[in-house]
N, CA, C and O atoms as a Maestro MAE file, in Angstrom:
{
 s_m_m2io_version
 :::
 2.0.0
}

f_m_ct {
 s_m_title
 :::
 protein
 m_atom[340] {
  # First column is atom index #
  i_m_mmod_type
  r_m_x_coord
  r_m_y_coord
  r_m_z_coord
  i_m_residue_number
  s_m_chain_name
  s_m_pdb_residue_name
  s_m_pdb_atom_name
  i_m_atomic_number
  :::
  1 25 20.755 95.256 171.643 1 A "UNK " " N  " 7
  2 3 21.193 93.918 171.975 1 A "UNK " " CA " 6
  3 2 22.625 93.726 171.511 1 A "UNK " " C  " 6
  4 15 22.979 93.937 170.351 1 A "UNK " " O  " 8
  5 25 23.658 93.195 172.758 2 A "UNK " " N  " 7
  6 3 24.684 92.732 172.106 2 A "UNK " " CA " 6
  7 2 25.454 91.490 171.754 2 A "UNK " " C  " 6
  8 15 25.914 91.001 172.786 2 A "UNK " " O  " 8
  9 25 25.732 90.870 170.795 3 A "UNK " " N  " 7
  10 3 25.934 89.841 170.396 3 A "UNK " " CA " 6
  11 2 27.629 89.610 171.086 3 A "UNK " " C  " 6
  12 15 28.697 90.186 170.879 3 A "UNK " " O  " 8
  13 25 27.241 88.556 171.913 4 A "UNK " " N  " 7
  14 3 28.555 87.495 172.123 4 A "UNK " " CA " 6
  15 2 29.611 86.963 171.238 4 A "UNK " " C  " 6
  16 15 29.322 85.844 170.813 4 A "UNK " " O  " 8
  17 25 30.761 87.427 170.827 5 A "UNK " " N  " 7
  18 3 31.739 86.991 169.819 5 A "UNK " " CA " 6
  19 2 32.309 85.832 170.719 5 A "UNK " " C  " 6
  20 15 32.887 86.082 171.776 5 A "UNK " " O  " 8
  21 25 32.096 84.396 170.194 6 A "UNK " " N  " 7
  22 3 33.256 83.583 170.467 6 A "UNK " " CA " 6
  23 2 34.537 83.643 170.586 6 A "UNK " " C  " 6
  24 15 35.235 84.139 169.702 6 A "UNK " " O  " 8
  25 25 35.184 82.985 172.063 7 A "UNK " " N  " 7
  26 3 36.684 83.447 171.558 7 A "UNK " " CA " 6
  27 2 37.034 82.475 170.425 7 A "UNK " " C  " 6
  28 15 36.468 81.468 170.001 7 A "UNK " " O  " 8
  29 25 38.432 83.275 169.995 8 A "UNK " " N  " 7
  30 3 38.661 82.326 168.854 8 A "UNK " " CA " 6
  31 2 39.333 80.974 169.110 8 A "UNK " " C  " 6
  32 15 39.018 79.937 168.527 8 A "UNK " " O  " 8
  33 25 40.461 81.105 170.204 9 A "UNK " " N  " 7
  34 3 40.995 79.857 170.403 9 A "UNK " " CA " 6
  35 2 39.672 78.766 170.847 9 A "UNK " " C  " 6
  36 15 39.689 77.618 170.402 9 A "UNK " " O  " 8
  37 25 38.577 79.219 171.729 10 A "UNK " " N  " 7
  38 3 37.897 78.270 172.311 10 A "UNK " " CA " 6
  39 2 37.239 77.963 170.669 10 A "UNK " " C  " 6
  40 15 37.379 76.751 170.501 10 A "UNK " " O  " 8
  41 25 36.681 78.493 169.596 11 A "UNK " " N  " 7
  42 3 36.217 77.512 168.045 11 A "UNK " " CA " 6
  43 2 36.920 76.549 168.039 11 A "UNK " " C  " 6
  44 15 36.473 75.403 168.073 11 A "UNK " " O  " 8
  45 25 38.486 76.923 167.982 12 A "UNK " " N  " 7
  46 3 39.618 76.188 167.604 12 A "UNK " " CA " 6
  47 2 39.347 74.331 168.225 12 A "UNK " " C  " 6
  48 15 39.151 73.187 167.813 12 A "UNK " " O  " 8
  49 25 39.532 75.192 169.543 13 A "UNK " " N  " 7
  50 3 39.252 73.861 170.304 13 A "UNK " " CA " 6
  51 2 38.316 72.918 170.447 13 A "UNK " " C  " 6
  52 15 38.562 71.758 170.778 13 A "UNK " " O  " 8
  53 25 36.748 73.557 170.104 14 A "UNK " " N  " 7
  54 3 35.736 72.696 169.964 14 A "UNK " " CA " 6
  55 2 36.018 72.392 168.737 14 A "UNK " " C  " 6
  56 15 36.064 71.168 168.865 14 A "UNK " " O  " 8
  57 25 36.305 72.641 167.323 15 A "UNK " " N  " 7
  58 3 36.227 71.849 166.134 15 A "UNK " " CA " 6
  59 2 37.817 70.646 166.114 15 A "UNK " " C  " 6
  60 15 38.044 69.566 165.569 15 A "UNK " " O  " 8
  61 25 38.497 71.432 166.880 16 A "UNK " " N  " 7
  62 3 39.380 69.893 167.252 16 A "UNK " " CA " 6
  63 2 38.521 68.476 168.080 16 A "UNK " " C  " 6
  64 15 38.492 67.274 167.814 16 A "UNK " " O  " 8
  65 25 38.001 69.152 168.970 17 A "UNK " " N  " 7
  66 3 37.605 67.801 168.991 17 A "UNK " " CA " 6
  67 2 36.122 67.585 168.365 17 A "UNK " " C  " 6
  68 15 35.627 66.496 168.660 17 A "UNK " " O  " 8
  69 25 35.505 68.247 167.732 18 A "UNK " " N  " 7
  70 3 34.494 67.449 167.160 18 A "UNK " " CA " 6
  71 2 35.817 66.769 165.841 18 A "UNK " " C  " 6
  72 15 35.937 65.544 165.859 18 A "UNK " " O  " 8
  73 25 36.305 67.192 165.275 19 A "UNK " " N  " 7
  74 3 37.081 66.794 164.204 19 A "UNK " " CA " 6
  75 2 37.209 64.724 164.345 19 A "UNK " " C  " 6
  76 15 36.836 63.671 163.829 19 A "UNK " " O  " 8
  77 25 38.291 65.517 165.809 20 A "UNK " " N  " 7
  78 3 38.856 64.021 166.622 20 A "UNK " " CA " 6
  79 2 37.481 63.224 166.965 20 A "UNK " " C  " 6
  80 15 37.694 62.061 167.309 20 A "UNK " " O  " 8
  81 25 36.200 63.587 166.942 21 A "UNK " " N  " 7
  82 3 35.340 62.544 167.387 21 A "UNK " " CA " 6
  83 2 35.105 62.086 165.787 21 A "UNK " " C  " 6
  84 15 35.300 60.962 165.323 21 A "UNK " " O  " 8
  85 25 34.787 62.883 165.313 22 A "UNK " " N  " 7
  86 3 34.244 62.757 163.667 22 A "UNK " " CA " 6
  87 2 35.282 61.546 163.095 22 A "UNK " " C  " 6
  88 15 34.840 60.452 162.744 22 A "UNK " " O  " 8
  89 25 36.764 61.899 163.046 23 A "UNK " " N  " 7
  90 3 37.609 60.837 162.676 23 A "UNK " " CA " 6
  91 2 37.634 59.231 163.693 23 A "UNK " " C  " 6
  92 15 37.988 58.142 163.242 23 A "UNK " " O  " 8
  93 25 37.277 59.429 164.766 24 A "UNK " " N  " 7
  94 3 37.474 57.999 165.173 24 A "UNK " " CA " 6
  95 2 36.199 57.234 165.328 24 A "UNK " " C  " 6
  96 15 36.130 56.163 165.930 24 A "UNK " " O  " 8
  97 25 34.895 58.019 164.582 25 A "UNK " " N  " 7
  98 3 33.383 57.180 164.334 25 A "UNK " " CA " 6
  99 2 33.668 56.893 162.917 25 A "UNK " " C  " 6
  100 15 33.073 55.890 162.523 25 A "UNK " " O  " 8
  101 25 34.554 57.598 161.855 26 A "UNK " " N  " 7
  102 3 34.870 56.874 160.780 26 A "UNK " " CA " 6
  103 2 35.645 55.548 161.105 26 A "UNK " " C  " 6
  104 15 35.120 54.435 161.056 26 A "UNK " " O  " 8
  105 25 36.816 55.765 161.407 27 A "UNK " " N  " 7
  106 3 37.356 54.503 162.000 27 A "UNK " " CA " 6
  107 2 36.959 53.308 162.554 27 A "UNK " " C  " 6
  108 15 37.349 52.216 162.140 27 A "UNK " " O  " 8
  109 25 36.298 53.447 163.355 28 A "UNK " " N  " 7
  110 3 35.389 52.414 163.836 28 A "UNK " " CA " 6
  111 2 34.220 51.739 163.110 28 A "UNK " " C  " 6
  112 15 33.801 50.583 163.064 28 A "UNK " " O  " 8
  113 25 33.904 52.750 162.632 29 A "UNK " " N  " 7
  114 3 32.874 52.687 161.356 29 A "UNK " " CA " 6
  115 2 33.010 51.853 160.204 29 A "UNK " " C  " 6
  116 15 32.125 51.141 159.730 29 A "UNK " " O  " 8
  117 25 34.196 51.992 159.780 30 A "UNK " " N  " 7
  118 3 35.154 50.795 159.125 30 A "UNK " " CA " 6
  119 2 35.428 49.460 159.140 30 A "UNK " " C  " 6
  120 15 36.391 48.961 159.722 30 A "UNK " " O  " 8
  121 25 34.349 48.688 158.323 31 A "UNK " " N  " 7
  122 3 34.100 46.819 158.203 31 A "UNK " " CA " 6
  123 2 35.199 46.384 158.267 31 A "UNK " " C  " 6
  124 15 35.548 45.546 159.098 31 A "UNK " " O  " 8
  125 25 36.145 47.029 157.141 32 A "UNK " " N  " 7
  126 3 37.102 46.190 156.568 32 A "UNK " " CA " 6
  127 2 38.402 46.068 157.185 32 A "UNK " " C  " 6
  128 15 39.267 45.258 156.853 32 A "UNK " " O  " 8
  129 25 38.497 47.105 158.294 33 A "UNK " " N  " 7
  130 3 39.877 47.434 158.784 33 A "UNK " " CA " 6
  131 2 41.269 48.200 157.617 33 A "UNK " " C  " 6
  132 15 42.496 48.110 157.601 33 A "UNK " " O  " 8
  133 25 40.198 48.959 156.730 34 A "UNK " " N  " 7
  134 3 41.365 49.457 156.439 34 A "UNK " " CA " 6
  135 2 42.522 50.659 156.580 34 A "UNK " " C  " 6
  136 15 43.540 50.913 155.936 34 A "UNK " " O  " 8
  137 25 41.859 51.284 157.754 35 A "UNK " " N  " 7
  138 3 42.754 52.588 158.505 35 A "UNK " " CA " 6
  139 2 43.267 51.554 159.382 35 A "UNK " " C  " 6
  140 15 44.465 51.743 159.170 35 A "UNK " " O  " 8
  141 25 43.235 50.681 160.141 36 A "UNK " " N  " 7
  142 3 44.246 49.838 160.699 36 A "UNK " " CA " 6
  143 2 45.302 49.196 160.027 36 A "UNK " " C  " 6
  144 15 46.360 48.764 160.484 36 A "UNK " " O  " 8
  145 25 44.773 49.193 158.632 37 A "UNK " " N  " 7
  146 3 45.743 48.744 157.753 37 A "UNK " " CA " 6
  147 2 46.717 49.720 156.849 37 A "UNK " " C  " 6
  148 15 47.575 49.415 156.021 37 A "UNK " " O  " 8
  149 25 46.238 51.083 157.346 38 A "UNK " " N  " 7
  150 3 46.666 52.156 156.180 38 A "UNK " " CA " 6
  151 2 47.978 52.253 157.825 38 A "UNK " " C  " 6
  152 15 49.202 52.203 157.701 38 A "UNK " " O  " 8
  153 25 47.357 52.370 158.949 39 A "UNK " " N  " 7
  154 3 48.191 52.714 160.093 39 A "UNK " " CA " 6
  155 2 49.133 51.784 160.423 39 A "UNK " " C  " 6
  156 15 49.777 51.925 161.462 39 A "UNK " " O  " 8
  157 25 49.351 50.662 159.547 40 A "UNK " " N  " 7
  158 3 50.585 49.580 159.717 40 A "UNK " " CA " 6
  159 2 51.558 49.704 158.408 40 A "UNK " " C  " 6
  160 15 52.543 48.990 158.219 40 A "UNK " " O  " 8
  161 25 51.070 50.809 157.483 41 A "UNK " " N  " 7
  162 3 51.917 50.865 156.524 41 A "UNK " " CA " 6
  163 2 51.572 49.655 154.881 41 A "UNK " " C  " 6
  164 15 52.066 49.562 153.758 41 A "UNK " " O  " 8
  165 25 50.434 48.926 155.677 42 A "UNK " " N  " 7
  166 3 50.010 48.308 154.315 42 A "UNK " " CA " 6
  167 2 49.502 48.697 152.992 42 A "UNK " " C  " 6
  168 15 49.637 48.222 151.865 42 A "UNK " " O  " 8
  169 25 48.634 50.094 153.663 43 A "UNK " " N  " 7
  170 3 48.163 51.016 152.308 43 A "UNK " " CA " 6
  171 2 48.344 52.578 152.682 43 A "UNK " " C  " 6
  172 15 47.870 53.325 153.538 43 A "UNK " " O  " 8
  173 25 49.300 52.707 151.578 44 A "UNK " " N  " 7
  174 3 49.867 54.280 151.368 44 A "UNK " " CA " 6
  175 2 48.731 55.118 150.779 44 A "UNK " " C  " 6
  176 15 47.640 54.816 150.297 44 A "UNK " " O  " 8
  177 25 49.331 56.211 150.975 45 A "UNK " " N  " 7
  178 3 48.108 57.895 150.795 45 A "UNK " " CA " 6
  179 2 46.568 57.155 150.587 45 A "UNK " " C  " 6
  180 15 45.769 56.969 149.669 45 A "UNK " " O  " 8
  181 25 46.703 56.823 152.223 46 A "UNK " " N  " 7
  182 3 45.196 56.441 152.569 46 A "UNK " " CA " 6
  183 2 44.676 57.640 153.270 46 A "UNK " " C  " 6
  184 15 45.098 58.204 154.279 46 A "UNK " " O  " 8
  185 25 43.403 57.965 152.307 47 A "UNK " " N  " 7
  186 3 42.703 59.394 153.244 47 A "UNK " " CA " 6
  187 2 42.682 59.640 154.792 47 A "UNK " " C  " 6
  188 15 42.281 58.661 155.423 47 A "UNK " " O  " 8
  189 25 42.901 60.339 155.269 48 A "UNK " " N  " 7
  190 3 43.140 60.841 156.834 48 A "UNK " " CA " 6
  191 2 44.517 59.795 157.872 48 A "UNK " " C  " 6
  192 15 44.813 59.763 159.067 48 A "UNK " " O  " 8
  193 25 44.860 59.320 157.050 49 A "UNK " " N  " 7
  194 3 46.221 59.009 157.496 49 A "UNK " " CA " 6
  195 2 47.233 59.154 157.295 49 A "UNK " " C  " 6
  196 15 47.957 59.600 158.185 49 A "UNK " " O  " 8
  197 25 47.889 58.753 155.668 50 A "UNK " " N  " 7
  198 3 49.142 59.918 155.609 50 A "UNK " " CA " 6
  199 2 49.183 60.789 154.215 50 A "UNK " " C  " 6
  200 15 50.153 61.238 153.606 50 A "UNK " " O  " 8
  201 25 47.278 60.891 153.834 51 A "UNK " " N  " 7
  202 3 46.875 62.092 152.472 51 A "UNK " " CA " 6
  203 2 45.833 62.790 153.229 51 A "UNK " " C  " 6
  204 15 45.080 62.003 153.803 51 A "UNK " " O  " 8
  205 25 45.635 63.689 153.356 52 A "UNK " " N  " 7
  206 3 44.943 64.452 154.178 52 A "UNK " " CA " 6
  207 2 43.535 64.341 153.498 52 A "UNK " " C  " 6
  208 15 43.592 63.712 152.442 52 A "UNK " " O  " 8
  209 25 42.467 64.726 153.784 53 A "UNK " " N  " 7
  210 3 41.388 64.665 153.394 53 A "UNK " " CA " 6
  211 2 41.033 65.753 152.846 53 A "UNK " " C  " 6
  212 15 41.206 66.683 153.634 53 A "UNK " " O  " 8
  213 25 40.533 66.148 151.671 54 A "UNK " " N  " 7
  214 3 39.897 66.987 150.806 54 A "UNK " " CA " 6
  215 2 38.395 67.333 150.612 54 A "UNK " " C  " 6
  216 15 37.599 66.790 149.845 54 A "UNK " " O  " 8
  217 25 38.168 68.436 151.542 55 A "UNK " " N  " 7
  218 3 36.623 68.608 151.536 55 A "UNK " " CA " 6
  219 2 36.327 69.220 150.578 55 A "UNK " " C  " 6
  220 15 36.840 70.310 150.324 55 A "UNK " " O  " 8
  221 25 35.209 68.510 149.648 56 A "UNK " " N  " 7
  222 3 34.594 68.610 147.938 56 A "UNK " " CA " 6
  223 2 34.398 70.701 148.215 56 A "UNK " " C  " 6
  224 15 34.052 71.100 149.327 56 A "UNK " " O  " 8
  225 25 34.608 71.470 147.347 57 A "UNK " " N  " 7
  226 3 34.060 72.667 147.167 57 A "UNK " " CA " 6
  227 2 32.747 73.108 146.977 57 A "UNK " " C  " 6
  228 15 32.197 74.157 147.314 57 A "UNK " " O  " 8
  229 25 32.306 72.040 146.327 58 A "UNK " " N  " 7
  230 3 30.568 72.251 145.937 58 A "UNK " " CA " 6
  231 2 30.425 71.084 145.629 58 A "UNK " " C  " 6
  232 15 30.470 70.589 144.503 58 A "UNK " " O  " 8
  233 25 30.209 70.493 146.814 59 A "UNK " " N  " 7
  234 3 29.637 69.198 146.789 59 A "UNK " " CA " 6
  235 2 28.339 69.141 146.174 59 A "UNK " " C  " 6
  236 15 27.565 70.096 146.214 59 A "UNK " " O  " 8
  237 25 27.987 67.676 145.413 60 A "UNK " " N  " 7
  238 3 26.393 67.828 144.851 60 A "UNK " " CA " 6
  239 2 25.399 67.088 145.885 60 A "UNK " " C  " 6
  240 15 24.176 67.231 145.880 60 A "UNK " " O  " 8
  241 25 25.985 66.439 146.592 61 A "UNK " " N  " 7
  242 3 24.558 66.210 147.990 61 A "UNK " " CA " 6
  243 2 25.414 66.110 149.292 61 A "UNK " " C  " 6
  244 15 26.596 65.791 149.158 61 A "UNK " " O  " 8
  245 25 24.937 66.348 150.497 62 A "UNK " " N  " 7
  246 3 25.501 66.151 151.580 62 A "UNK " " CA " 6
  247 2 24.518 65.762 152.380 62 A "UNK " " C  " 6
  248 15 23.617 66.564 152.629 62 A "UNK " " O  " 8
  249 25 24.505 64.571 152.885 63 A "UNK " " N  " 7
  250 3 23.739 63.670 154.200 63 A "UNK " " CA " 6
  251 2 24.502 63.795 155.552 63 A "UNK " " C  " 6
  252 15 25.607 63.320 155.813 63 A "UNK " " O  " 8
  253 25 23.954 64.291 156.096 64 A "UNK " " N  " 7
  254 3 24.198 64.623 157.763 64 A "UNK " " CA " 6
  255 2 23.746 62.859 158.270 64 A "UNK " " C  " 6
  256 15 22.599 62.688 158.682 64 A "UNK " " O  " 8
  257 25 24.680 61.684 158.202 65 A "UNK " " N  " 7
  258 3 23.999 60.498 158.829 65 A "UNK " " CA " 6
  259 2 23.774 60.362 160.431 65 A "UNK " " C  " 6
  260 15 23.454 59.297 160.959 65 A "UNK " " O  " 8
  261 25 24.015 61.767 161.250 66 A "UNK " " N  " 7
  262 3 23.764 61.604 162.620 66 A "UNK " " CA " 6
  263 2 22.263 62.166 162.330 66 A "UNK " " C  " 6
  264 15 21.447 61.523 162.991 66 A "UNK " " O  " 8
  265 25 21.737 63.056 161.629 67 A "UNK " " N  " 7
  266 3 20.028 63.642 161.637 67 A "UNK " " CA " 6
  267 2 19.354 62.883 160.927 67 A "UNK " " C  " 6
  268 15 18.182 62.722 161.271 67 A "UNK " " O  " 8
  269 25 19.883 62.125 159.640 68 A "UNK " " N  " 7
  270 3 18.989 61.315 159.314 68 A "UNK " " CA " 6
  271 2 19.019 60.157 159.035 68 A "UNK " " C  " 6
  272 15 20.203 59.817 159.040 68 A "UNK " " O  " 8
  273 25 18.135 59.013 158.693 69 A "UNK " " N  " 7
  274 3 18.047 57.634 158.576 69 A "UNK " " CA " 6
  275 2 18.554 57.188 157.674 69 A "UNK " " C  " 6
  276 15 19.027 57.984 156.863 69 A "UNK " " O  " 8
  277 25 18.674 55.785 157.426 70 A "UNK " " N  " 7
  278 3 19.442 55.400 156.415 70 A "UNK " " CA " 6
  279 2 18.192 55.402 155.274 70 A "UNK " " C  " 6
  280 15 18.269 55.584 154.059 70 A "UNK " " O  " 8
  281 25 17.274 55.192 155.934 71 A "UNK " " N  " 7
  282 3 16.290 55.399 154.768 71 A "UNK " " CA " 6
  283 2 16.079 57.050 154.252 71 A "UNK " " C  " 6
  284 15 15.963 57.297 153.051 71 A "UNK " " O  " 8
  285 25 16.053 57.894 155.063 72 A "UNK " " N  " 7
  286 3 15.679 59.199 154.489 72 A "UNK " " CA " 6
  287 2 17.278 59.529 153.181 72 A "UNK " " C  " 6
  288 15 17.199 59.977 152.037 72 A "UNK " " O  " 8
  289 25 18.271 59.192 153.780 73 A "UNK " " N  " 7
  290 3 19.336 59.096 152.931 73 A "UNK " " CA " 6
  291 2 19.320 58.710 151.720 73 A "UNK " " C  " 6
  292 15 19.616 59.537 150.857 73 A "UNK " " O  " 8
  293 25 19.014 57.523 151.386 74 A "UNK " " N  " 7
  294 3 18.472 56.757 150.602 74 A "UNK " " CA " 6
  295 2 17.532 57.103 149.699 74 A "UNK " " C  " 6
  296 15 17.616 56.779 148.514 74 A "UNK " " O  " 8
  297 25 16.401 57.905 150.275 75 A "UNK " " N  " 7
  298 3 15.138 58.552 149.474 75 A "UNK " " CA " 6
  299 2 16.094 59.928 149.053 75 A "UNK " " C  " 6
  300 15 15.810 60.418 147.960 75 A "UNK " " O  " 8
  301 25 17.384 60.696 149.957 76 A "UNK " " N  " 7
  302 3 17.748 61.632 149.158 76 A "UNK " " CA " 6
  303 2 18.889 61.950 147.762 76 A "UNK " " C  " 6
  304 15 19.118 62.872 146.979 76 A "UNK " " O  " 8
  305 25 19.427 60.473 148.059 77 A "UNK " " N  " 7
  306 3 20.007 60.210 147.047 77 A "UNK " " CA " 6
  307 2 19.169 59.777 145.680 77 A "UNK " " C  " 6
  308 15 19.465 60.157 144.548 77 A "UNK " " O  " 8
  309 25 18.171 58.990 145.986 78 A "UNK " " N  " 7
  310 3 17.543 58.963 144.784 78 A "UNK " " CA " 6
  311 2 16.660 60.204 144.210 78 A "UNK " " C  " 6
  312 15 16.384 60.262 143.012 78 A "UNK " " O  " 8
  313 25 16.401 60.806 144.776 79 A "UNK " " N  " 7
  314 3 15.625 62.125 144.303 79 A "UNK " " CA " 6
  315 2 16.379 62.553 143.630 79 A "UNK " " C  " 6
  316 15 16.115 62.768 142.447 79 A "UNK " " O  " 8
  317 25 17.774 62.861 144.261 80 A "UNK " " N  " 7
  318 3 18.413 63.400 143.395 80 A "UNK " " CA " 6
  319 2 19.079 62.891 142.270 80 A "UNK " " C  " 6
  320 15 19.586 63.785 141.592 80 A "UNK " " O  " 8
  321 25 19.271 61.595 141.786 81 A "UNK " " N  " 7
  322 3 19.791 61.033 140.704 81 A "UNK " " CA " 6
  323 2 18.484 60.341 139.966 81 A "UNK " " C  " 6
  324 15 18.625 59.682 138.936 81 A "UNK " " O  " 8
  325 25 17.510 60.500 140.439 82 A "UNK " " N  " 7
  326 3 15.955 60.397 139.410 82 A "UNK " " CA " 6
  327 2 15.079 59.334 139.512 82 A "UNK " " C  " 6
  328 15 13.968 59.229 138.994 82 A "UNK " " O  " 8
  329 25 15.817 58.356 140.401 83 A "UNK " " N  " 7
  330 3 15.786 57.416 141.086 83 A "UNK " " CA " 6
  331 2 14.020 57.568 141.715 83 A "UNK " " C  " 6
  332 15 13.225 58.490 141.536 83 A "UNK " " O  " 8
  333 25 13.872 56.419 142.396 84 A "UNK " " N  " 7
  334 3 12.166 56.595 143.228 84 A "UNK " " CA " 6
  335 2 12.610 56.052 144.717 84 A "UNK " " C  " 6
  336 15 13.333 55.068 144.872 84 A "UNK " " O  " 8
  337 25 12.172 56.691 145.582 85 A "UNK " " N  " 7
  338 3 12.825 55.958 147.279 85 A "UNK " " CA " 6
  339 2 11.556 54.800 147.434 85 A "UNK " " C  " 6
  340 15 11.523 54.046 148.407 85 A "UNK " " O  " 8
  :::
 }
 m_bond[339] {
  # First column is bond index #
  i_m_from
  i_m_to
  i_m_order
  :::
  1 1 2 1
  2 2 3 1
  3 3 4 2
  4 3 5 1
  5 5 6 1
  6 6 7 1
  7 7 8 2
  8 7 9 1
  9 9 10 1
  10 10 11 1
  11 11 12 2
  12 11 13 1
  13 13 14 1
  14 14 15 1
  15 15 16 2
  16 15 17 1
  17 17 18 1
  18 18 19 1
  19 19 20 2
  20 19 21 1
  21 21 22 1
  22 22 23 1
  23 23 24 2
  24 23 25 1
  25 25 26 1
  26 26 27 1
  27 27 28 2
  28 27 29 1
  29 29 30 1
  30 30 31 1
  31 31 32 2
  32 31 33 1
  33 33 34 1
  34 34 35 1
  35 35 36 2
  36 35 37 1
  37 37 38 1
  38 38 39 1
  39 39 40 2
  40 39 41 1
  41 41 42 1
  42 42 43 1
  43 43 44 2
  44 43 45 1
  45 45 46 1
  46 46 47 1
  47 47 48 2
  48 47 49 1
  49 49 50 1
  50 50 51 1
  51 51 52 2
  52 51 53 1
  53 53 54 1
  54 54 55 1
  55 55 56 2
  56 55 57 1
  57 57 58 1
  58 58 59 1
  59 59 60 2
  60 59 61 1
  61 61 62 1
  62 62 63 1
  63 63 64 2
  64 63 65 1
  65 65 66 1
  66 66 67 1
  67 67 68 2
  68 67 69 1
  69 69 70 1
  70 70 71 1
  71 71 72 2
  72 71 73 1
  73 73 74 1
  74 74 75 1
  75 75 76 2
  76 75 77 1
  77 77 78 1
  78 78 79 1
  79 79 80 2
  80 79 81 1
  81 81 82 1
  82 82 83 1
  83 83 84 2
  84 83 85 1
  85 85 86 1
  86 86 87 1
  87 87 88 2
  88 87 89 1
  89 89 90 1
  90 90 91 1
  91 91 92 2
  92 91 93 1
  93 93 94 1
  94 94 95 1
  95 95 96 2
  96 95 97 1
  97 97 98 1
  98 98 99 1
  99 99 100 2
  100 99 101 1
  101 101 102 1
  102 102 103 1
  103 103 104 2
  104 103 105 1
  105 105 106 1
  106 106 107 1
  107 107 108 2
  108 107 109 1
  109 109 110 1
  110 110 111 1
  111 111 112 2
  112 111 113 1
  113 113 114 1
  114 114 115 1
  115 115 116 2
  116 115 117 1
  117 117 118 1
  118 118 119 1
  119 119 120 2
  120 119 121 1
  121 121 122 1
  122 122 123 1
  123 123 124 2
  124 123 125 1
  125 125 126 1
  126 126 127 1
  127 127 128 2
  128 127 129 1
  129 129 130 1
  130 130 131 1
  131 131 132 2
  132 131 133 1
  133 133 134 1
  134 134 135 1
  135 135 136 2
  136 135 137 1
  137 137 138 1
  138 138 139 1
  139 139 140 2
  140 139 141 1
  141 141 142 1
  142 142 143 1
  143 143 144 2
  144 143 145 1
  145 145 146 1
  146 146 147 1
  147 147 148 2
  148 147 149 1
  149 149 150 1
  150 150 151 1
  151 151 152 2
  152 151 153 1
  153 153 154 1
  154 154 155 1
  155 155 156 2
  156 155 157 1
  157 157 158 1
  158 158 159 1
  159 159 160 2
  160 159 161 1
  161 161 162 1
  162 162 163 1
  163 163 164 2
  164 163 165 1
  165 165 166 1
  166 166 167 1
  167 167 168 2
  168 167 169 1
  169 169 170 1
  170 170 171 1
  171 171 172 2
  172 171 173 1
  173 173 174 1
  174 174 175 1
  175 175 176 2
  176 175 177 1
  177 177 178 1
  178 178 179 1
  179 179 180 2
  180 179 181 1
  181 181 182 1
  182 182 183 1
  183 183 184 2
  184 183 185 1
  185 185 186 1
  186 186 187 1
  187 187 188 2
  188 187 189 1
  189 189 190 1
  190 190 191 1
  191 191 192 2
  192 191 193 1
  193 193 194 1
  194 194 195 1
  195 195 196 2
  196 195 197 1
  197 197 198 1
  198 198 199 1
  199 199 200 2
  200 199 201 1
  201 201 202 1
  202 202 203 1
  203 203 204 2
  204 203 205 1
  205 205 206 1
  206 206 207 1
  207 207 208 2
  208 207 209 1
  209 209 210 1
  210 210 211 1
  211 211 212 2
  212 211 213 1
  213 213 214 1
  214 214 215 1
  215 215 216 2
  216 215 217 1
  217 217 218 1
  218 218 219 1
  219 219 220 2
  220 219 221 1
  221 221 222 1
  222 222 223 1
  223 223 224 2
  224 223 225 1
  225 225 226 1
  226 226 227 1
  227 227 228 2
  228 227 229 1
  229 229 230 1
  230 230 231 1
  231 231 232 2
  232 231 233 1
  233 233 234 1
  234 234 235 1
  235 235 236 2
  236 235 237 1
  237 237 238 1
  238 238 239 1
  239 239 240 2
  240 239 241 1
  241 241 242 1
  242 242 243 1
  243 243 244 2
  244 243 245 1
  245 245 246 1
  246 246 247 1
  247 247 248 2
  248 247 249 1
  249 249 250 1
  250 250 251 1
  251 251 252 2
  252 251 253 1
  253 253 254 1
  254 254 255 1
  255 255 256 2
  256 255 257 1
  257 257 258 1
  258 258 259 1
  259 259 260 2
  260 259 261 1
  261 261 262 1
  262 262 263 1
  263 263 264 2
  264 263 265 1
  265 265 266 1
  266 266 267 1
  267 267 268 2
  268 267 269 1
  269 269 270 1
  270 270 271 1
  271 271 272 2
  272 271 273 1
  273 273 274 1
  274 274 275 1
  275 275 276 2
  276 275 277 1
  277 277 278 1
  278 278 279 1
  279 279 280 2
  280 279 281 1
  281 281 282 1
  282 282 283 1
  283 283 284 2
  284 283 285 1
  285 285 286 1
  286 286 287 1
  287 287 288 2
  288 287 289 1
  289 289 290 1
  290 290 291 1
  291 291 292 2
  292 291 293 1
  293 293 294 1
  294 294 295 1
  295 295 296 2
  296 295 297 1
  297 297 298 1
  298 298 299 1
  299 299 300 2
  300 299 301 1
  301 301 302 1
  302 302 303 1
  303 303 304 2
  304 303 305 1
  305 305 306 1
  306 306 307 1
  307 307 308 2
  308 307 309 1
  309 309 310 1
  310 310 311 1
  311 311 312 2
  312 311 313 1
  313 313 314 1
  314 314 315 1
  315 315 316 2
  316 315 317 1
  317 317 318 1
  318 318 319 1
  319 319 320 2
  320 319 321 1
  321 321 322 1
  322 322 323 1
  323 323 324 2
  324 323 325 1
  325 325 326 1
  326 326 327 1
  327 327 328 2
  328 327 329 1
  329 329 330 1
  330 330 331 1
  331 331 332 2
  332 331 333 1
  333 333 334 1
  334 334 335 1
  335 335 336 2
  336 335 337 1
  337 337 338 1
  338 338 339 1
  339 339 340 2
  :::
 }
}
């Protein structure tokens, strides 16, 4: 059996735009308006606008909120801090 290598530019291009979808469901996502406000110059080295974003190395929990609920979230944060869901 032989395994299909992705090209590389086409990765490139799908994680650009999942990236670009990922950044503008944060945005929107946003009560307060404050990437509209970081994007008028009201608030400086605002994450993903003009300080880039820093993905944790070993993060201690990660919630996928498109697979799960706000409740399963919820029950996994407390498990893990000792908490009861």
């Amino acid at each position: 059996m032989r395994l299909a290598i992705p090209d590389p530019k086409s990765l490139l291009e799908r994680w650009r735009k999942f990236y670009g979808q990922l950044a503008t469901w944060t945005r929107e996502r946003m009560p307060k308006g404050l990437y509209a406000r970081a994007r008028r110059g009201e608030i400086k080295n605002f994450t993903g606008i003009d300080d880039p974003y820093e993905t944790p190395e070993n993060p201690e929990l990660t919630l996928d909120t498109r697979a799960l609920s706000v409740e399963q979230c919820v029950a996994r944060v407390l498990e893990r801090h000792g908490g009861h869901p």
